[in-house]
C-alpha positions in Angstrom: -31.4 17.6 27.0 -29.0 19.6 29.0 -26.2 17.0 27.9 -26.9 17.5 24.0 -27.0 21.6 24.4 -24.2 21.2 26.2 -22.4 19.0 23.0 -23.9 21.8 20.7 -22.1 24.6 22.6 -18.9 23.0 22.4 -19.0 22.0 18.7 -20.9 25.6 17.9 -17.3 26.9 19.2 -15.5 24.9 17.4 -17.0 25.9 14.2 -17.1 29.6 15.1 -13.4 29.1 15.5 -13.0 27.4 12.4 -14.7 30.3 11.0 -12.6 32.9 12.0 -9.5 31.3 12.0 -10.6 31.4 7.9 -12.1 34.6 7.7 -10.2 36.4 5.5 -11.0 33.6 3.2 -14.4 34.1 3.8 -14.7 37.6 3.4 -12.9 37.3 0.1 -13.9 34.1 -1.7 -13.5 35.5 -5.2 -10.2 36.5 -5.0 -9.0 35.3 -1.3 -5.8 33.1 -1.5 -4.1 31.4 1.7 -0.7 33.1 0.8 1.1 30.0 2.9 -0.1 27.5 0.9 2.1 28.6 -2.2 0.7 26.5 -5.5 -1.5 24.4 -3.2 -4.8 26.6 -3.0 -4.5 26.6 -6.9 -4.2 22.3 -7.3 -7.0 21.5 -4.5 -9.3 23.9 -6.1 -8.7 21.9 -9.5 -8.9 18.7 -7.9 -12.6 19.8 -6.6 -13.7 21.4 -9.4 -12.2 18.4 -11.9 -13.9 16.0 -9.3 -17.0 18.0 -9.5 -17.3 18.1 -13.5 -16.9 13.9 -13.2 -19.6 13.8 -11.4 -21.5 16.6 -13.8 -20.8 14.7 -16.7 -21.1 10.8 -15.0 -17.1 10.1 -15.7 -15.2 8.2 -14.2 -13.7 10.6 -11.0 -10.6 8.4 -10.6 -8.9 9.8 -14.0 -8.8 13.2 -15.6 -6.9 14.6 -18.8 -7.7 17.8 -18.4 -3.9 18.3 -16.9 -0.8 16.3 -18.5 -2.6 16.1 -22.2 -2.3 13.5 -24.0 -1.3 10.8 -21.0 -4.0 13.0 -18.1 -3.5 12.4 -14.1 -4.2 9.6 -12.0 -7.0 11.3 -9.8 -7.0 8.5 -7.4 -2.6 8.3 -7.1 -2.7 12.0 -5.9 -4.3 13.3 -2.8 -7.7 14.3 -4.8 -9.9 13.6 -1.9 -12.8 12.3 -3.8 -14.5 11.4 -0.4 -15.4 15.3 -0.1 -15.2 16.1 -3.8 -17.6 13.8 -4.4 -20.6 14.7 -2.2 -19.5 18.4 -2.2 -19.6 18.4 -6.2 -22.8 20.4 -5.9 -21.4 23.2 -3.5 -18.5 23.0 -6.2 -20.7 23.2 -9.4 -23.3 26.1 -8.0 -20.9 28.3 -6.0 -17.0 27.2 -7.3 -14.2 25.4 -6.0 -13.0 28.1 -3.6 -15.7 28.2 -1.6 -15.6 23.8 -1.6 -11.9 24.5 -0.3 -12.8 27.0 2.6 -15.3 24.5 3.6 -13.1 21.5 3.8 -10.8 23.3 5.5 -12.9 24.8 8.1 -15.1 21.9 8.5 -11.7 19.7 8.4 -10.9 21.5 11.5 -13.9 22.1 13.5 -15.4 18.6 12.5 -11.8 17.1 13.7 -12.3 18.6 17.1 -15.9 18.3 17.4 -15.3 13.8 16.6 -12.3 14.0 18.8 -14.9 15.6 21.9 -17.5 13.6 21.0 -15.4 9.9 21.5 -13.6 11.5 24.6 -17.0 12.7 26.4 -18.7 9.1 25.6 -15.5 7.0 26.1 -12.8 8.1 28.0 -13.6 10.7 30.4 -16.0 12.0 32.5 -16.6 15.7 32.0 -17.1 17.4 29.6 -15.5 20.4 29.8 -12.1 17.3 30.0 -13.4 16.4 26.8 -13.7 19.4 25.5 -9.7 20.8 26.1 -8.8 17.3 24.5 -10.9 17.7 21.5 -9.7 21.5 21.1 -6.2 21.0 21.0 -6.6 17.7 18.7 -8.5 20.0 16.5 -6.5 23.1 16.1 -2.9 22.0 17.5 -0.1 23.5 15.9 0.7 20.8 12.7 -2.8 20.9 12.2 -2.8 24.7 11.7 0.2 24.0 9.6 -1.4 22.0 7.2 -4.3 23.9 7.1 -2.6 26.2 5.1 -2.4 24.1 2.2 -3.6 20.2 3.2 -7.0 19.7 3.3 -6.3 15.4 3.7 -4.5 16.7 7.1 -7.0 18.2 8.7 -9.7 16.3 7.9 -9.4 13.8 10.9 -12.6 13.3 11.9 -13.4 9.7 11.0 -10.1 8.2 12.7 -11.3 9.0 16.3 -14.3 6.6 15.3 -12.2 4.0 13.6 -10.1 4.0 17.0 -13.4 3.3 18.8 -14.4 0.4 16.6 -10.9 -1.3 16.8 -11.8 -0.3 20.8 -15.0 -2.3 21.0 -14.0 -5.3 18.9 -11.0 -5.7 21.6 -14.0 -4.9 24.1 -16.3 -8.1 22.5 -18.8 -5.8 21.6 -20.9 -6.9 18.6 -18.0 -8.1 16.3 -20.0 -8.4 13.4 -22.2 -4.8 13.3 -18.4 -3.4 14.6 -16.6 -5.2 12.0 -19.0 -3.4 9.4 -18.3 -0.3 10.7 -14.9 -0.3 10.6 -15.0 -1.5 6.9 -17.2 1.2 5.9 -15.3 3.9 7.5 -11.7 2.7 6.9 -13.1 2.6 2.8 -14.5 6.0 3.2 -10.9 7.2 5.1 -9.2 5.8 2.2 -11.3 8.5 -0.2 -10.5 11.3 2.6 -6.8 10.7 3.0 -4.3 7.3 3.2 -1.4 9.4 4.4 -2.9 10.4 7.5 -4.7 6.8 7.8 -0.9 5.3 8.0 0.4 7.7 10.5 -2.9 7.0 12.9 -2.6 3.2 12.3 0.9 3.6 13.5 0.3 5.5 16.2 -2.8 3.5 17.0 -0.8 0.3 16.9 1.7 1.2 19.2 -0.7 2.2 21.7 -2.4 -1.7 21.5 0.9 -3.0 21.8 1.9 -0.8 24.8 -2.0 -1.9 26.4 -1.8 -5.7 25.5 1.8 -5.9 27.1 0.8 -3.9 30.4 -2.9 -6.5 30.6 -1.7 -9.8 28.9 -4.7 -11.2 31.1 -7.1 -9.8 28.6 -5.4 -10.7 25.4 -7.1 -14.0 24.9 -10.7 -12.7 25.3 -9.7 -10.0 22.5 -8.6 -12.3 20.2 -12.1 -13.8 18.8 -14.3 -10.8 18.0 -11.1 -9.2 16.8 -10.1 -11.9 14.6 -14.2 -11.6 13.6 -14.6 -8.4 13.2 -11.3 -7.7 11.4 -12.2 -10.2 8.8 -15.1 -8.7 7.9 -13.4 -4.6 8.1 -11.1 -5.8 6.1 -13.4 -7.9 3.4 -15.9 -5.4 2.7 -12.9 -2.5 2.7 -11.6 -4.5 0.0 -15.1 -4.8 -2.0 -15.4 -1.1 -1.5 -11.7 0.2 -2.6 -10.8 -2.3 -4.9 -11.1 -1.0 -7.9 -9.9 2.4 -6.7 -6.6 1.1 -5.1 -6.0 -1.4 -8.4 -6.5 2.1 -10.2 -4.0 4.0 -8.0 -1.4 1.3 -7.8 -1.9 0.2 -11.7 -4.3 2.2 -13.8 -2.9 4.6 -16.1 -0.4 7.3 -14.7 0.6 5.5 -11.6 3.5 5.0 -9.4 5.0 3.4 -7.1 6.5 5.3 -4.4 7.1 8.9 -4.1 10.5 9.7 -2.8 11.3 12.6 -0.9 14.7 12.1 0.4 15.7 12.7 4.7 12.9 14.8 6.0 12.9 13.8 9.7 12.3 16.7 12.5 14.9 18.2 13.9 15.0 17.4 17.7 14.7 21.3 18.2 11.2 21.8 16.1 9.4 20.1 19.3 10.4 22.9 21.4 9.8 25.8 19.1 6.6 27.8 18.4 5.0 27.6 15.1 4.8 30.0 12.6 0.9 30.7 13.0 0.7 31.0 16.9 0.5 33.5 19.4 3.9 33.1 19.8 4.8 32.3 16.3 8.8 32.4 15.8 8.6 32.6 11.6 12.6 32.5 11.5 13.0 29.7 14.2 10.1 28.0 12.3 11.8 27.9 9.1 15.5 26.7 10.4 13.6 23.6 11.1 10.8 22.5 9.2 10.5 22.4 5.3 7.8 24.9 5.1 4.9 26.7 6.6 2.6 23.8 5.9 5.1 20.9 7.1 5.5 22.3 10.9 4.6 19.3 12.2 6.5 19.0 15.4 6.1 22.8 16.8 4.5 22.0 20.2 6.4 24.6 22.0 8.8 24.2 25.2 5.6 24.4 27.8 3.6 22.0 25.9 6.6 19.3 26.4 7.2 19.9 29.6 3.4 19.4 30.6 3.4 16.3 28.9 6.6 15.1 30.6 4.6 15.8 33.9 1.0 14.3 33.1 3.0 11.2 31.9 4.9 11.0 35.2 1.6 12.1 36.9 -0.7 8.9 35.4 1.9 6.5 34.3 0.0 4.0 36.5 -3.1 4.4 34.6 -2.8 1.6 31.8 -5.1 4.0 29.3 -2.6 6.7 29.8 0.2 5.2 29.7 -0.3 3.3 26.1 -1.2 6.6 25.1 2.1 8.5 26.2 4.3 5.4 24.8 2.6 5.9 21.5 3.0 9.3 21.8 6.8 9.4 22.4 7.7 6.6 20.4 6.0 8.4 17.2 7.7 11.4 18.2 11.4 9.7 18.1 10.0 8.1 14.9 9.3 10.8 13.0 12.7 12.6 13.5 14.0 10.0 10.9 16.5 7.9 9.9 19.5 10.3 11.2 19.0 12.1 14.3 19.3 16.0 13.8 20.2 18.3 16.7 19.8 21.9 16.2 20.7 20.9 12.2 23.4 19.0 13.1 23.2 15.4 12.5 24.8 13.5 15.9 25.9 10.2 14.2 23.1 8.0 15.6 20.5 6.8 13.7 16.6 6.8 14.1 13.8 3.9 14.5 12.6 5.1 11.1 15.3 3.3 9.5 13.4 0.2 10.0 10.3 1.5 8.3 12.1 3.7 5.8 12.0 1.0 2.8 9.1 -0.5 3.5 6.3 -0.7 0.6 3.6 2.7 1.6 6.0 4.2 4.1 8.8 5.2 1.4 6.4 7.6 0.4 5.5 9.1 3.9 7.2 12.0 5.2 8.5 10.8 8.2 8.1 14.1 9.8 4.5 14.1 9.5 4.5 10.9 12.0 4.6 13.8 14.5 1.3 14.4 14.2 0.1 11.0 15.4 1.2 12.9 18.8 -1.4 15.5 18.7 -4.7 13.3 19.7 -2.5 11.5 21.9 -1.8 14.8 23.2 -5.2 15.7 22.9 -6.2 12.2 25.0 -4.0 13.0 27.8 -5.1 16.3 28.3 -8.6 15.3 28.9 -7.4 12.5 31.3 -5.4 15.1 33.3 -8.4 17.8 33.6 -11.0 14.8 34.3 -8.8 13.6 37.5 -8.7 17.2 38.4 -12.4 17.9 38.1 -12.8 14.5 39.8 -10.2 15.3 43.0 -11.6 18.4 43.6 -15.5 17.3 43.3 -14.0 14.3 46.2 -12.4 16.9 48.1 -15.3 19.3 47.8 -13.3 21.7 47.0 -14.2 22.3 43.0 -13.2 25.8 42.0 -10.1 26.8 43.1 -8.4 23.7 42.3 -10.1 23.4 38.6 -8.8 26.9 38.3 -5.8 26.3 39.1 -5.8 23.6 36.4 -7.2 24.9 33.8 -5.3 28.5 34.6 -1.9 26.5 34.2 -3.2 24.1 31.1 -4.3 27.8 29.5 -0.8 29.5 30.3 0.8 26.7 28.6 -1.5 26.0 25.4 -1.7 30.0 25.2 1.4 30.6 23.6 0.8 27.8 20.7 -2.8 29.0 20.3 -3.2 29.9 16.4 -3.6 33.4 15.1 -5.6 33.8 11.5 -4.1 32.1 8.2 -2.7 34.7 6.4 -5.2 35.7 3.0 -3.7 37.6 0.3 -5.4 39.1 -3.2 -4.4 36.2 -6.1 -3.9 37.4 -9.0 -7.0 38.2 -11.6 -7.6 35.5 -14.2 -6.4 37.3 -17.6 -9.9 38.5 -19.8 -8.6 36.1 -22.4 -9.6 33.2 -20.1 -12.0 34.5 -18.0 -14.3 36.0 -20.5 -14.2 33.1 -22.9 -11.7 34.7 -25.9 -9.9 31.8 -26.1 -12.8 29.7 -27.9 -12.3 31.4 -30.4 -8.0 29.9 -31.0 -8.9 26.4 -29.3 -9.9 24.0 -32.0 -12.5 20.7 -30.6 -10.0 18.9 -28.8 -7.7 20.9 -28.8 -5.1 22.3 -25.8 -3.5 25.8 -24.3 0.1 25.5 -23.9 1.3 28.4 -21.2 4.0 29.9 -21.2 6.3 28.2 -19.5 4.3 25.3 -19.0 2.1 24.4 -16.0 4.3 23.1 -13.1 4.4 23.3 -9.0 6.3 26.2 -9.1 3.4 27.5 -12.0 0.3 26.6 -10.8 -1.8 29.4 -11.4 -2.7 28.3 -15.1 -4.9 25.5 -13.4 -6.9 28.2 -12.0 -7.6 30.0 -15.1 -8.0 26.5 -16.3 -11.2 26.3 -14.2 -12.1 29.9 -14.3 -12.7 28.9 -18.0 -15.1 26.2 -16.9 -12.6 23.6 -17.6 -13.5 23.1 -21.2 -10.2 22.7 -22.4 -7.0 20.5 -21.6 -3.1 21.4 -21.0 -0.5 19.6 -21.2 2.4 18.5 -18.1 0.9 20.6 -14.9 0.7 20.1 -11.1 -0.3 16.7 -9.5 2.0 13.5 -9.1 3.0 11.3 -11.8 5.6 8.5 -12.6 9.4 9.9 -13.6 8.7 8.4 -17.2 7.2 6.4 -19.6 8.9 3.1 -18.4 10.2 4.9 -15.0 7.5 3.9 -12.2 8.9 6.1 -9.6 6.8 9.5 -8.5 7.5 12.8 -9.2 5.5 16.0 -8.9 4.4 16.8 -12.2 4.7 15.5 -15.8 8.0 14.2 -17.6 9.0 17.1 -19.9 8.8 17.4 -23.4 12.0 19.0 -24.9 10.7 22.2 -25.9 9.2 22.5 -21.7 12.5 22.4 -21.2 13.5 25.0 -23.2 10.7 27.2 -21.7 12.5 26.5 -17.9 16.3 27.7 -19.8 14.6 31.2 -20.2 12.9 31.2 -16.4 16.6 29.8 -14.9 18.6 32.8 -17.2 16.6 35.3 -17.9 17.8 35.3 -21.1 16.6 35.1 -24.8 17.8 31.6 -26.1 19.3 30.3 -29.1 17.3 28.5 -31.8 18.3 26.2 -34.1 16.7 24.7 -36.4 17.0 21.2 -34.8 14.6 23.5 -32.0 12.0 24.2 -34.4 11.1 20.9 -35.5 11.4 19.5 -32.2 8.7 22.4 -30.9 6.3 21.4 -34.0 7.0 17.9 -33.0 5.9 18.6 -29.1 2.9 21.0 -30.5 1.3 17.8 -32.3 2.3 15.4 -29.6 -0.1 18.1 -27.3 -2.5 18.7 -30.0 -2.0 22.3 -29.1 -3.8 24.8 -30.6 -2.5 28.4 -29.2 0.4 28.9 -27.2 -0.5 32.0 -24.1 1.7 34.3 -22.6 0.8 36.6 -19.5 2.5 39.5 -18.7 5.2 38.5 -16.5 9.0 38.5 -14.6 10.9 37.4 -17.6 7.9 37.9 -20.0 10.3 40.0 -22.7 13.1 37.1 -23.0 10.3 34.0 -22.9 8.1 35.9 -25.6 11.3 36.8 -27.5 12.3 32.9 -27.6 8.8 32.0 -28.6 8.9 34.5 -31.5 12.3 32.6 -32.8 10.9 29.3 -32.0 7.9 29.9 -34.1 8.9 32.2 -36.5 5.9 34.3 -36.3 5.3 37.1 -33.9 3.0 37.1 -30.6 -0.4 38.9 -30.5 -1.5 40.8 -27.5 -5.1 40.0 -27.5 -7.4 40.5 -24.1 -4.1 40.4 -21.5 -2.1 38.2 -22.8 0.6 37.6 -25.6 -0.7 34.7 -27.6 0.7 32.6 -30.9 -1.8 30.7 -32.8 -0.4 27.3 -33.8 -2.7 25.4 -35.7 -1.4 26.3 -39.0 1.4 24.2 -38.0 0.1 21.4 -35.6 -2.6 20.7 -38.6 -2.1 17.1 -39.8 -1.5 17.2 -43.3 
């Protein structure tokens, strides 16, 4: 009894720090935006609420054309996370998508930390209060914080810890077959949660079995069997369960291959520095070395480093700990790329991830991110350091002052990467014209609402008055991942344009009125059709004057200013005839 209050204390913090760390999104669910994650907030709360209207409606949840009209988005190609929209679809449909997105964020966290205790208190260490530093910091480390800013698929961790444990217990002998089930079931359900941080665990996870296999070849043999067993059958009933989905991703309509990103690597000097949302959070620093608030993915701070230098030295005997810290540093050199960068100065010497870099699934991870496979090894090894303490000093019978000491010094170091509140701001109000229904009366059955400019990741907030609108009409291009082209199967973020999008992104890149021919005109009526648009909408906006302007020319007719926004009716011309 004492144990499991003792488990509810611990994960009751966790959540209460969750909580907080979120509060101003909390306090402000109606118009509270996570100002870090830029057009993120706006395309998750889609994904829910799209997800949510599948389900609603008993469609199918891995396609959608409310976005990209007429060709719609690959739900299950993008990082929809249908293994929380799914079962959340309720939350989504009575309360709205916001308050689906402050949960999976918060939960992400706190339930990361809490499956992170619970594996390290049952099997690895002895105390609790061990298990409880480990599962803290792999909870709410630095690139965790990072990406909760934006990434709901990276901080929802909390089914790898037990997919560890099962790969643990095969290698163990213990009950292959009921194992073996296990691990199926939750390496399918992973898959629905997030395959990106799936690949970085299984990397990080694999190099730790290799490092533990090489240090006890004596026990390799006996692993072999149930492994071989209960692999067989993870990986049979995975494939029964995701099928479909993955032939869907991979194949179905709107898919891709790979999604290229370029040389993203860490820069040697982002291990050292402090992350933007810490105690001592170095924004500038931050930025000269990561790609954005939500990628700090290497920002354990100088004291963290050295620690872990220290704790490696300390239990490098220890076969546990020392797979751990060789999975630990070997991610960490991986995920500084294929060219090494110190202090943004490439040195000439290439990185370990130039082996991976082409391989089919990792030429569409962001090597940088393979830094976070370091924070529950970080996480383990903490634990194993405060559990020999708390053991030496309960031999030596002298308990406090050397746990204390311990946990005094692992505080003064894990203080100064602690994380301060995500940063809330006011998003802008939905115009009346969407959010009190006006636009029925301009949208024809079946028909779309082209914004002006059109829908993009750098123009995401038409998907939220998309589904402020209840999502009961479609738009064309948008924000989610899609191939280059029609016979072009690499990834890019958002849809192929239509000429007349590009003409729209002229104005946004001048500032200018353009020119319009003729040739322009018919190839705007011929984009209009090929969206089945039925009313073209305008907010008030930076450049508002020159785009409405160009749409006047284009169209020939003049914009009405109708419940907050500038709008041209176009079915007159998109009619068939």
């Amino acid at each position: 009894m004492r144990r499991s209050w003792a488990d509810a204390g611990i994960i009751g913090a966790y959540l209460a720090f969750a909580v907080l760390l979120f509060g101003g999104l909390w306090t402000d669910l109606g118009q509270g935006y996570l100002w870090n994650s830029a057009s993120d907030q706006n395309l998750w709360e889609w994904f829910f609420a799209a997800t949510a209207k599948s389900v609603q409606h008993l469609e199918n949840p891995l396609t959608s054309a409310l976005q990209n009209y007429p060709l719609g988005v690959n739900m299950m190609a993008n990082t929809a996370m249908l293994g929380l929209g799914i079962p959340l679809a309720p939350i989504t449909l009575a309360f709205g998508p916001t308050v689906t997105w402050a949960i999976a964020l918060t939960g992400g966290l706190a339930g990361t930390a809490a499956a992170w205790y619970w594996v390290f208190s049952r099997h690895l260490v002895r105390h609790r209060v061990s298990a409880a530093v480990g599962g803290a910091f792999a909870g709410f480390a630095p690139p965790m914080i990072s990406h909760a800013n934006a990434h709901p698929n990276f901080v929802a961790w909390f089914v790898l810890p037990f997919l560890a444990l099962k790969v643990i217990h095969l290698a163990q002998g213990k009950r292959p077959v009921r194992n073996g089930i296990w691990l199926g079931v939750l390496t399918a359900y992973q898959i629905f949660l997030g395959e990106e941080p799936l690949l970085i665990f299984a990397l990080g996870f694999l190099v730790f079995a290799i490092a533990y296999c090489v240090s006890r070849p004596g026990e390799v043999r006996a692993m072999v069997r149930p492994v071989a067993l209960g692999g067989g059958i993870a990986v049979v009933l995975t494939l029964v369960l995701v099928a479909f989905p993955l032939w869907w991703q991979f194949f179905g309509p709107q898919s891709y291959l790979a999604l290229e990103h370029g040389q993203v690597g860490n820069d040697t000097a982002a291990f050292t520095r402090f992350a933007t949302q810490s105690v001592s959070g170095q924004p500038e620093a931050a930025a000269a070395v990561s790609m954005n608030r939500t990628e700090e993915n290497a920002f354990f701070g100088w004291p963290l480093i050295v620690l872990m230098v220290v704790v490696t030295a300390w239990l490098w005997r220890e076969v546990v700990a020392r797979s751990i810290a060789i999975s630990m540093f070997l991610l960490a050199w991986l995920s500084l790329g294929s060219e090494i960068t110190v202090l943004h100065e490439q040195i000439g010497l290439a990185g370990p991830w130039k082996l991976l870099a082409n391989l089919p699934l990792f030429e569409s991870l962001l090597e940088s991110r393979l830094a976070m496979a370091c924070v529950p090894a970080v996480g383990a090894l903490l634990a194993i350091a405060t559990d020999r303490v708390f053991t030496a000093a309960g031999k030596r019978d002298q308990r406090l002052p050397i746990r204390l000491i311990w946990l005094g010094a692992v505080a003064a170091v894990l203080l100064p990467i602690a994380p301060t509140q995500l940063v809330v701001q006011q998003r802008p109000h939905t115009p009346a014209f969407f959010a009190d229904g006006t636009w029925r009366t301009y949208v024809s059955p079946g028909g779309t609402v082209v914004p002006v400019p059109l829908p993009s990741s750098g123009e995401s907030e038409p998907l939220h008055w998309q589904v402020d609108a209840g999502l009961q009409y479609a738009m064309p291009e948008g924000y989610f991942v899609g191939p280059q082209g029609p016979n072009d199967k690499r990834g890019r973020y958002g849809s192929y344009q239509r000429p007349t999008s590009l003409l729209f992104d002229r104005v946004r890149d001048s500032g200018q009125v353009q020119a319009v021919s003729d040739a322009d005109r018919d190839q705007a009526i011929a984009d209009l059709r090929y969206w089945n648009a039925s009313v073209l909408v305008l907010i008030p906006r930076d450049r508002g004057d020159a785009y409405r302007a160009t749409v006047d020319l284009l169209l020939r007719k003049p914009g009405q200013y109708i419940d907050g926004v500038w709008i041209w009716d176009v079915r007159p011309l998109t009619a068939r005839r």
